[in-house]
Every structure is written in C-alpha cells, then in structure tokens.
KOLKOL-556657 format. One line per field, with one value per residue (C-alpha): residue number from 1; x, y, z. Coordinates in Angstrom, 1 decimal. Example, Ala and Ser with C-alpha at 12.3 -4.5 7.8 and 13.67 -1.06 7.14 Angstrom:
<kepas>
seq = 1/2 .
px = 12.3/13.7 .
py = -4.5/-1.1 .
pz = 7.8/7.1 .
</kepas>
This chain:
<kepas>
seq = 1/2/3/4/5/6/7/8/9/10/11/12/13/14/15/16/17/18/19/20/21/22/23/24/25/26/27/28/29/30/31/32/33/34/35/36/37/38/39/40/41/42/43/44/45/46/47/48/49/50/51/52/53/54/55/56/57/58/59/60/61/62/63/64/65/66/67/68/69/70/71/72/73/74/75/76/77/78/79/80/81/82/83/84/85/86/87/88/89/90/91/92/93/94/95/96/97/98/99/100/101/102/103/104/105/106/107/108/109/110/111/112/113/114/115/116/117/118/119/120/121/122/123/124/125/126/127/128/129/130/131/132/133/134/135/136/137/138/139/140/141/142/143/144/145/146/147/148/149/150/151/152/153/154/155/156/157/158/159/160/161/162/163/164/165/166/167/168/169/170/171/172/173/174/175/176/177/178/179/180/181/182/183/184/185/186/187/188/189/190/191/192/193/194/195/196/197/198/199/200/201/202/203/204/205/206/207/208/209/210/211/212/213/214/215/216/217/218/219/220/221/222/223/224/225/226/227/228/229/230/231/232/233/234/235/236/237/238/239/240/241/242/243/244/245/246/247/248/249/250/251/252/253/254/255/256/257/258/259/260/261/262/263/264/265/266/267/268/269/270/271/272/273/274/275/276/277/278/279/280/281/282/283/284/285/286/287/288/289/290/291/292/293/294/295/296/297/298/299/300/301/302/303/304/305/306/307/308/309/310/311/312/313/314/315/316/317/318/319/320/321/322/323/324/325/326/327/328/329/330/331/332/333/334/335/336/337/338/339/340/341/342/343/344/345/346/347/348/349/350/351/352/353/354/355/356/357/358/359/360/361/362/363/364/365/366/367/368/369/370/371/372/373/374/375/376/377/378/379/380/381/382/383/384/385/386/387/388/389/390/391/392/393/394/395/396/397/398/399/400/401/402/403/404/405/406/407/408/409/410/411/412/413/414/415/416/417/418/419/420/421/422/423/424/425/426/427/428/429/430/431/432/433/434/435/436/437/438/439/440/441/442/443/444/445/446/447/448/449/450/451/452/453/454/455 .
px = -43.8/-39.9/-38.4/-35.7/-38.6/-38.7/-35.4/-36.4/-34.3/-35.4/-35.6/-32.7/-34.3/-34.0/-30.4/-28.2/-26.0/-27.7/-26.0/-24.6/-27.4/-25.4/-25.9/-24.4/-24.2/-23.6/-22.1/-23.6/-26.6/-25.0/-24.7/-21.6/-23.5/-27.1/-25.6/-23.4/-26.9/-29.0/-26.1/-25.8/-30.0/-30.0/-27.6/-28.0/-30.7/-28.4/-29.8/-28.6/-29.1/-27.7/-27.1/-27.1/-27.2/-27.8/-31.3/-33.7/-33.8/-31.0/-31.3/-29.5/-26.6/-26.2/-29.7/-29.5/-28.8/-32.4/-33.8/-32.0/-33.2/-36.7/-36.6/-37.1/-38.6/-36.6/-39.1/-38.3/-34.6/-35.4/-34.4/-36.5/-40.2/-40.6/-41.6/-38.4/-36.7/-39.2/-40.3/-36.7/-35.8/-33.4/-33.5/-32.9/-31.6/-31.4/-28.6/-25.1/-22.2/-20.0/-17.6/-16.8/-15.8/-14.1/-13.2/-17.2/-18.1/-20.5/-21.4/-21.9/-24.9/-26.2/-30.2/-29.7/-29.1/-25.2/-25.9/-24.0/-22.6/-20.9/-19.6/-19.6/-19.1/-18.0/-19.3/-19.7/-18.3/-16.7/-17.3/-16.3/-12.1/-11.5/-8.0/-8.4/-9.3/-9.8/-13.8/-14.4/-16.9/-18.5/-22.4/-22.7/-20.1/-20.1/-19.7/-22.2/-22.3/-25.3/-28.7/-27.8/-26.1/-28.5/-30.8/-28.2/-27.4/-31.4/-31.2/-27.5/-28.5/-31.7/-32.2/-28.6/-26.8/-23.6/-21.2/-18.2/-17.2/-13.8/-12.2/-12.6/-14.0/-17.0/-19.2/-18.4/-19.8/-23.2/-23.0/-22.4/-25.3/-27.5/-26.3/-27.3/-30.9/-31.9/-30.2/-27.1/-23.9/-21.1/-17.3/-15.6/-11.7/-9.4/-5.9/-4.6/-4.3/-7.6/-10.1/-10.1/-6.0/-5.1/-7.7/-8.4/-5.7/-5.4/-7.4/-10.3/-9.6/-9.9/-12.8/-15.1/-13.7/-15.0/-18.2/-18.8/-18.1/-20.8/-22.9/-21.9/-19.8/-16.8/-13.9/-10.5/-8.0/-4.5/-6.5/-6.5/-8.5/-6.5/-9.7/-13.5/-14.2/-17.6/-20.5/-21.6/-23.7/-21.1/-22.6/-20.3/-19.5/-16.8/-13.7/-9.7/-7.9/-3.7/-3.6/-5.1/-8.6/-11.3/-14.4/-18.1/-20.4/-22.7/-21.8/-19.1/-19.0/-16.4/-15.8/-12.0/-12.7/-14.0/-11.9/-12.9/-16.0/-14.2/-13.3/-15.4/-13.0/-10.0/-10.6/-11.4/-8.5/-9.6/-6.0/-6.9/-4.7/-6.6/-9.3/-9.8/-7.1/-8.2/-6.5/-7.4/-10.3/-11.8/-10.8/-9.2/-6.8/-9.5/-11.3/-14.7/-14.9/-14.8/-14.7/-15.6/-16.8/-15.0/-13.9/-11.9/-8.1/-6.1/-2.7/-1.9/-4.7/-5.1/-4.9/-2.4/-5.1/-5.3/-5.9/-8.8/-11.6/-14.3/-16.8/-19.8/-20.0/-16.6/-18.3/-21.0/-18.8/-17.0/-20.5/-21.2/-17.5/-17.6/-21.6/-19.4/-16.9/-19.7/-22.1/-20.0/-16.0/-13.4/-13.2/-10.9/-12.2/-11.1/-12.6/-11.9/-11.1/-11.1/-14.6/-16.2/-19.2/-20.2/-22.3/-20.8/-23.9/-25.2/-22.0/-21.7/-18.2/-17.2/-13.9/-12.4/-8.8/-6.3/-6.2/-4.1/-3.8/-0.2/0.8/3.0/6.5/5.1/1.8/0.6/-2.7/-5.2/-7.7/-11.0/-12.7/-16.3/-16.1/-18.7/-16.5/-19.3/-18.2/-14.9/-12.6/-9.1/-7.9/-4.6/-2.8/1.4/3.5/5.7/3.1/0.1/-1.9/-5.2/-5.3/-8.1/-10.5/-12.1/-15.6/-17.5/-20.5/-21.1/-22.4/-20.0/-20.8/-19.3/-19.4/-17.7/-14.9/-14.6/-13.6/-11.3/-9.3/-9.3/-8.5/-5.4/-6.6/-4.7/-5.1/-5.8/-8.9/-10.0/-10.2/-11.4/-14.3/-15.0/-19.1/-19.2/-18.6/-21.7/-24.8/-26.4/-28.9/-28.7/-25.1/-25.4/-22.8/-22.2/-21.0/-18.6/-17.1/-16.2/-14.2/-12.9/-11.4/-9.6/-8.6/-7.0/-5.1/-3.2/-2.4/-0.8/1.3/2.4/3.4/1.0/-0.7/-4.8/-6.6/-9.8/-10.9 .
py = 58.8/59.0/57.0/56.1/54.3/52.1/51.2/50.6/53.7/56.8/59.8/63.1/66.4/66.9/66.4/69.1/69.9/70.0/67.6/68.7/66.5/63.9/61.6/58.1/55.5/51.7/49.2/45.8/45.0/41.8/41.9/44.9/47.5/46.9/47.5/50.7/52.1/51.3/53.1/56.3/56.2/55.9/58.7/61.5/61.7/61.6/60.5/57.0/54.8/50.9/49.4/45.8/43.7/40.2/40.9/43.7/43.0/42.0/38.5/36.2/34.4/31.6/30.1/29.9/26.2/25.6/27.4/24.7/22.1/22.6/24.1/27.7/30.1/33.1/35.5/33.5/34.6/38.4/39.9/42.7/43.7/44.6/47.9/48.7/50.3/53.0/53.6/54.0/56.2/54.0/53.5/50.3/50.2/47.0/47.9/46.6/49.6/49.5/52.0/54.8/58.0/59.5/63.0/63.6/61.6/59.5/55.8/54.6/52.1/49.3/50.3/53.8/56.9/58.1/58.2/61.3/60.4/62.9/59.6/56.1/53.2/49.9/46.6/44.3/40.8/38.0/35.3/31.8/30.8/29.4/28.2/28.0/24.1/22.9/22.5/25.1/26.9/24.0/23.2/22.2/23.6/26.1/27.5/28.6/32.7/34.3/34.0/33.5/30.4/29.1/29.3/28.0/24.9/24.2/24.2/22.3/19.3/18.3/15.0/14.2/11.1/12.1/15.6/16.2/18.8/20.5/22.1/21.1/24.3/25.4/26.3/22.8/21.3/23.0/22.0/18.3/18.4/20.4/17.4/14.8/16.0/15.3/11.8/12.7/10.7/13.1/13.2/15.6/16.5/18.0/18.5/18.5/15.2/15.7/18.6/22.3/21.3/24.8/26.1/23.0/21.5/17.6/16.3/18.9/18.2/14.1/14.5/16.5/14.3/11.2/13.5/14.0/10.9/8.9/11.2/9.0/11.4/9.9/11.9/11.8/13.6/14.8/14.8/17.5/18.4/17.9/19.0/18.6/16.9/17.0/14.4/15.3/17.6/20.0/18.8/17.3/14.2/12.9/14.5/13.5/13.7/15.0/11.1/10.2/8.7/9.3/9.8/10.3/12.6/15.4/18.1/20.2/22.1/25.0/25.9/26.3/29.6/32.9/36.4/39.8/40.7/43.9/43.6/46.5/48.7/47.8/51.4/53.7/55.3/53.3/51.0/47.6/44.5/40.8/43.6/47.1/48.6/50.6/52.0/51.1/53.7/52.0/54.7/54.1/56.1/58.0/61.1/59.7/56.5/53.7/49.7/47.1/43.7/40.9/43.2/45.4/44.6/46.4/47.5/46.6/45.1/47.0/43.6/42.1/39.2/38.4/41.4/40.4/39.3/37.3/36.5/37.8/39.6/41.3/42.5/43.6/45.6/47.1/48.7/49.9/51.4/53.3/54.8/56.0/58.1/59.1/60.5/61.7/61.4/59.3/56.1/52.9/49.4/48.0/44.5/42.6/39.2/36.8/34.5/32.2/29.8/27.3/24.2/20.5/19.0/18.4/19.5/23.2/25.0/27.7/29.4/32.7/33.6/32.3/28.6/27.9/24.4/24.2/25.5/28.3/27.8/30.0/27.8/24.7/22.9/21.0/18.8/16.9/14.6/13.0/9.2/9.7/11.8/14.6/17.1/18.2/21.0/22.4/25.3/27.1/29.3/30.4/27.8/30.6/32.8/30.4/32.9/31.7/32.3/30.6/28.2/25.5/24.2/21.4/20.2/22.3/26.4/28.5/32.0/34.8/37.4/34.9/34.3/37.4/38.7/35.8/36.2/40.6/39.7/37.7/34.9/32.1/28.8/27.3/29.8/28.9/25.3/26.1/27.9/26.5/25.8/29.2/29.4/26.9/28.4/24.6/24.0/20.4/20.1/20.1/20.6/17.3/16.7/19.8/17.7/14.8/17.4/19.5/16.5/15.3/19.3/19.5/15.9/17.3/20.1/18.1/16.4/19.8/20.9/23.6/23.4/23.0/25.2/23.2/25.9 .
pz = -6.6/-7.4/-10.2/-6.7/-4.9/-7.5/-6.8/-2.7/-2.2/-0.2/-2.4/-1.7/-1.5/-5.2/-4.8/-2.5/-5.2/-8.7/-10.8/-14.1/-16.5/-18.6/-21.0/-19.7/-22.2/-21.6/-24.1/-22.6/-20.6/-18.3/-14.7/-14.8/-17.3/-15.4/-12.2/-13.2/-14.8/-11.6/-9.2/-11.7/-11.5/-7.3/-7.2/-9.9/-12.6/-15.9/-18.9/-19.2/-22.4/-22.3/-25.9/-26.5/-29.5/-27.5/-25.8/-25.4/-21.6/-18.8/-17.7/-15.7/-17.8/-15.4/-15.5/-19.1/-18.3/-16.6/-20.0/-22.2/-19.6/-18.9/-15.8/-16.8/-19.9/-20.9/-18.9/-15.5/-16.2/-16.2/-12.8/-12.9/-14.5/-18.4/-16.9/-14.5/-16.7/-17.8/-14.0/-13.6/-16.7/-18.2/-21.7/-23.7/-27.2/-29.0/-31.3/-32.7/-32.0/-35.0/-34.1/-31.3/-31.9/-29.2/-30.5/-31.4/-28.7/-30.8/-31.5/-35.1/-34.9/-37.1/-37.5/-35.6/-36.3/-34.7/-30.9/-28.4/-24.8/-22.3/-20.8/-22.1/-19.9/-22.2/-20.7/-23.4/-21.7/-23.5/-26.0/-25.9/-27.1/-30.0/-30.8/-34.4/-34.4/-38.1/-38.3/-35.5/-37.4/-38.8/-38.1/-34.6/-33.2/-30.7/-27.6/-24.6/-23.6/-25.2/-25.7/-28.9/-28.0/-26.7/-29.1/-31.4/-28.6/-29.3/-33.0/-33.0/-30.5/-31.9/-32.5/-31.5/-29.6/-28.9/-28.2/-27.7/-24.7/-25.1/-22.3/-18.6/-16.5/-15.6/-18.5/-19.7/-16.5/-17.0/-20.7/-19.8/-17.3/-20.1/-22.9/-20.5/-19.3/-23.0/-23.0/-24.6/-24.5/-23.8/-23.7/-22.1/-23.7/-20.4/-21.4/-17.5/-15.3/-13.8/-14.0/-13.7/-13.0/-13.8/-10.8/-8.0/-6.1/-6.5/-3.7/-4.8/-8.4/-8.3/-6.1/-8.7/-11.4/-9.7/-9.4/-12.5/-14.0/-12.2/-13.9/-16.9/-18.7/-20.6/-18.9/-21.1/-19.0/-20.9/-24.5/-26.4/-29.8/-33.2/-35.6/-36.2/-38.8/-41.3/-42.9/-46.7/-45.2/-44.1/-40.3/-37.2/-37.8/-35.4/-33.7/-33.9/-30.8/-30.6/-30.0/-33.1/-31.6/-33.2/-31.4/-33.2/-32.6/-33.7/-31.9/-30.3/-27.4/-27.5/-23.2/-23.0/-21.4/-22.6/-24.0/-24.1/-26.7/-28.2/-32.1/-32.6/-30.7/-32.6/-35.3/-31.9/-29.7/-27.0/-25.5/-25.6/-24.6/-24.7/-22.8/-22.9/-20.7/-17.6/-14.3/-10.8/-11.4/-14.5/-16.5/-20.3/-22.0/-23.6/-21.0/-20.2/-21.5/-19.0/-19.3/-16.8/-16.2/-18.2/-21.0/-18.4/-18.6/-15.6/-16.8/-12.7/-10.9/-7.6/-5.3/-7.7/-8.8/-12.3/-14.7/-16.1/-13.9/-15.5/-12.6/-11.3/-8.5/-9.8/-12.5/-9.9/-8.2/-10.9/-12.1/-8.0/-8.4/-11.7/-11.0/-8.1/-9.8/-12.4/-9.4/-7.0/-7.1/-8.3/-7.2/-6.7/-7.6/-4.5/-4.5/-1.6/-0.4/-3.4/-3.8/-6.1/-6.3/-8.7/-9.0/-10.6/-11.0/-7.3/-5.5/-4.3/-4.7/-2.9/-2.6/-0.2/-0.2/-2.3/-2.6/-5.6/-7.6/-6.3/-3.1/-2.7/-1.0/2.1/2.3/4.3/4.0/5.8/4.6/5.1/3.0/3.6/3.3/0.6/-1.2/-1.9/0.7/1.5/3.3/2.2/4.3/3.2/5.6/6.2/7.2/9.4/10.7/11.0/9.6/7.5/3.5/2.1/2.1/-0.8/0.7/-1.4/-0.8/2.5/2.3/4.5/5.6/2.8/6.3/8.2/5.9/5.1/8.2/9.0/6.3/6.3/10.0/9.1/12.0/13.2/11.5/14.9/15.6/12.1/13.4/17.0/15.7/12.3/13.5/13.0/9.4/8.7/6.3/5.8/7.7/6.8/8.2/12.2/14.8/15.5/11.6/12.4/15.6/13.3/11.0/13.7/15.3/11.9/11.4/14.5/14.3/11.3/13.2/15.9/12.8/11.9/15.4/15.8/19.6/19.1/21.5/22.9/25.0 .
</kepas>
C-alpha cells in the first residue's frame, strides 16, 4: 500500500512529472508546520524532517485545558497514531535549533549533529507576553502555551488557594475555568472597561463579563499589574495593583496575549519584525526559507487584516498554502472571510466578517439579546449600501458555509434577516426560537428606515 493511502488520498501514477527529491525541513510541529508536512507528503515524496523541542508528537494545543482538568491524558490530545508518521515517511526530530545558516543551508542543533535542507519552512509559534513586571519570573508565575506549561501549571498550583489572572482574553478564560475545576479562588486583572474591550463590542463584552463572573471569578475591570511580589521562599506571595491594592495569592497567570517564538533567528539573515517577515507567498527575504503560522509577520497582509495572524485555522491554511508553492507552483495565501471560535466557559463564540469593538463611521448594527443573557446576535453591515459585514453569534452555532457565502456575496442586511433560519447548526435551537429573533431583527430595521421583506 502507498504511504498517500494513509493519508485517505488516492495514490498518482508515480507522479506525471518526477519531482526533483528534496529535503523539506520544518521548524515547529503545531497545527501550521503538521499541516504544511502532510500537503508536501499528499503531493510529492520529498524528504521532509519536522524539528521540535516542545514534544516528540503534534497534539492539539487547545485541549491542553481538559489535560490540566481531568478530562483528558496527553495521548487523547494526539490527533493522529504514534505510527502516522512512519507510514507516512515523515520524520520527527526532537531537537532545539540554535541557529540557521542560510548560505550552507544548514541548522546548528542542541543534541544533533548540523542538519541540511533544500528548503526550510519556519513554524515555531509564539510564547506568552511578558511586559517586564517586577517578579515576572518568580516561582509561580507563568503563562499557558506549551506543554511545558502545563506541566509547569501542575507543579506551580499545587496545593494552592488563590491566583491571580493577568490580562482579559482568551487564554485567560480557559486558565480561570482550569484554576477553578481544582477549587481555586481567582482574580482576573483587565485593564479595559469590561472584557476582551480591545476585541468585543460593548453589548457582547458586558454580556461575557456577567458570564464569567457567576462562575465566581473576581473580575477587576481598568486594573492593571504594578509587580509580583515574593514569601522567604522566593515563591508568589501576593500581587500590587497600578492602584496600589494588594491582592494575595500564590500564583500568577501571565495571558496578556502571545508574540512570535523567534530569538533564535535574531544571528541568521532571516528579516524579522515582532515576526519573521514574509510576502503574500510566505516567502522571507532569504531564497527557500519560508515562515508561517503565528511567527509569520506580512510586510502587507494580502486582505489588509492584521499582519500577524495568531489563530488556528489561519495557521492551517498557511501550511495548505506554502506545501502548495513547495509541490507545484507559487502560491498566494489568500485566506478568506475573517472567522473565529472560542468557548467562555459554557458559552460558544463565534465570529465571520469584521465586527470590530467600535463601529466604523460606514457601519450600522443590529442586535439581539436572550432574556437569559447566555445567547446573543450582533450583525454589522453599511449604513449606505445595506450591504452585510459581519456577524458575532453567542451561545448559538451558525453555519461557517452559510456565512461564508453571505458575506463573499456582499448580501443585503434585510436578506440576512429574512433568511437568518438558514444560518442555524444547533440542533437544540428550533425555528420557532429564530421567529422570536427575527421579529426583534426586523423591528430595528423599521427604526432605521430600511423596508423588511416578509415574503
């Protein structure tokens, strides 16, 4: 059997055009380097070697959570057999890279020997911010990324009553709900008026607060860290505020965002920024040496988002689009309509399009809220042309194909409404649920002046 069945793909007759054999090596085994390796595999048969220094296997970073809580062991997390990657010829290096050298084309490594590529794809992701807080490297302080961390949040919160959570986004959500499952009292420090200010608009942002304070987690809104602070031990002892409280505790939780992982490319040639800088193509300044995933910076993104994307399925598609150029031709990451997913404890987030935490001067909003205040709607579109923009769902699973091809479609606001059954994926929410939203939906509309179509 071909190593391609293994990857559920039908085999090409030995390839029409014999591929050059290369020697592809990957910096990183998250979601962006795995994928890039299992696109090169399904479409040439290059030599490809991925080098990581976290793990000796991929696995899934977002369920480390359910690891730390009980839910899961570390070989539940691991998306694909032990033996995948031998069926598939891909070979895993557990290594640290100290240094590239582009002009020789080799990596220095910690335990091995100098390793060649013909082309070297860089996917090393991020590590958590630090801001240089006096105490941040103290015992029991950290943040959550790695495995390592992980193991570190196991050693750091044992026996512990109360932490400290500093930043308010969405590692720090899945910290708090990690903190709490072991009966921990946590605080959670959020420098804007409400949380994730910089990302949710305020009905969306006050709603998820609310959230996640009756889970019992001390929310202090527009506080901000001053300095960690030590017992005899050299061990967390409490934390002062930029208001001067002081609030106990044994550990600290470091989740004011992640920045690129690449200190060890500041003696290469390789361009780096706050990332490693690449074109639309993925391609750095140096000839066949790529980056992608959350340590790809684009001098110019191609859809004009942010220039360094740090989520999931970006980083996904980044490793489809560079296995591209690798295999067959140059290609353009050309990502698509904006989307995101998350989980605040027991409340689902989703988000398509461009809904910003303050509208734009072109942009005009409609909104509904369950009485329960677990579930809500906000749907963003132009004020002038009607046209739909975006969508924040809470609490409710829409269709990704659905909104996709509303928004690519650039459809009317009032179809959005007219039709908006159509975009359910819960089976738990029923059309007559819809009816009551539709009917709220549509009111505003009215307000607004625009005509709702009811047939």
């Amino acid at each position: 059997m071909s190593y391609f069945r293994h990857l559920g793909l039908k085999t090409q007759n030995t390839f029409e055009a014999k591929q050059e054999m290369k020697h592809i090596v990957i910096i990183g085994n998250g979601i962006s380097g795995v994928t890039a390796a299992r696109h090169i595999r399904k479409n040439s048969e290059h030599k490809i070697t991925i080098i990581s220094s976290e793990t000796k296997h991929f696995f899934s970073r977002t369920a480390l959570m359910y690891v730390y809580m009980g839910h899961m062991k570390y070989e539940h997390i691991k998306p694909y057999a032990d033996d995948f990657w031998e069926k598939n010829k891909i070979e895993l290096l557990f290594d640290y890279v100290h240094h590239i050298n582009s002009d020789q084309k080799t990596l220095s490594l910690q335990s091995s020997e100098p390793l060649h590529y013909d082309q070297l794809i860089i996917a090393c992701g991020s590590k958590p911010n630090k801001f240089g807080w006096k105490g941040q490297d103290l015992k029991g302080v950290q943040g959550l990324y790695s495995w390592q961390d992980l193991e570190q949040m196991e050693e750091n919160t044992k026996g512990i009553q109360r932490a400290v959570i500093v930043g308010g986004g969405l590692i720090g959500v899945e910290m708090a709900e990690m903190l709490l499952s072991r009966g921990i009292e946590v605080t959670f420090l959020v420098r804007e008026k409400r949380f994730w200010g910089s990302v949710l608009p305020k009905e969306e942002g006050e709603l998820i607060s609310n959230h996640i304070a009756s889970h019992h987690v001390n929310l202090m809104f527009q506080t901000e860290l001053e300095s960690i602070e030590a017992n005899a031990d050299g061990k967390v002892s409490h934390i002062t505020t930029k208001n001067g409280e002081i609030i106990d505790c044994q550990f600290v939780g470091l989740t004011a965002g992640v920045s690129p992982n690449i200190e060890f490319l500041k003696s290469s040639d390789i361009h780096s920024d706050r990332g490693v800088l690449v074109n639309e193509y993925l391609q750095t300044n140096v000839e066949d040496v790529y980056a992608i995933g959350d340590c790809a910076q684009f001098h110019q993104h191609p859809t004009g988002r942010r220039n360094i994307e740090q989520v999931w399925y970006t980083g996904k598609m980044m490793g489809e689009t560079v296995a591209q150029s690798i295999c067959h031709q140059p290609t353009k990451y050309a990502p698509g309509v904006w989307f995101n997913s998350a989980k605040f404890f027991d409340i689902e987030y989703q988000t398509y399009g461009w809904v910003w935490a303050e509208k734009k001067e072109h942009e005009e909003s409609l909104y509904w809220e369950d009485p329960n205040g677990k579930k809500c709607i906000k749907l963003i579109y132009n004020k002038s042309t009607h046209i739909f923009l975006g969508v924040n769902v809470f609490g409710i699973r829409f269709s990704h194909r659905v909104m996709d091809d509303w928004i690519k479609n650039a459809i009317n606001i009032n179809d959005v409404v007219k039709h908006l059954p159509q975009a359910n994926f819960d089976p738990e929410f029923f059309q007559n649920e819809f009816k009551v939203i539709q009917k709220v939906l549509s009111s505003q509309l009215e307000e607004k002046k625009i005509a709702y179509a009811t047939n």
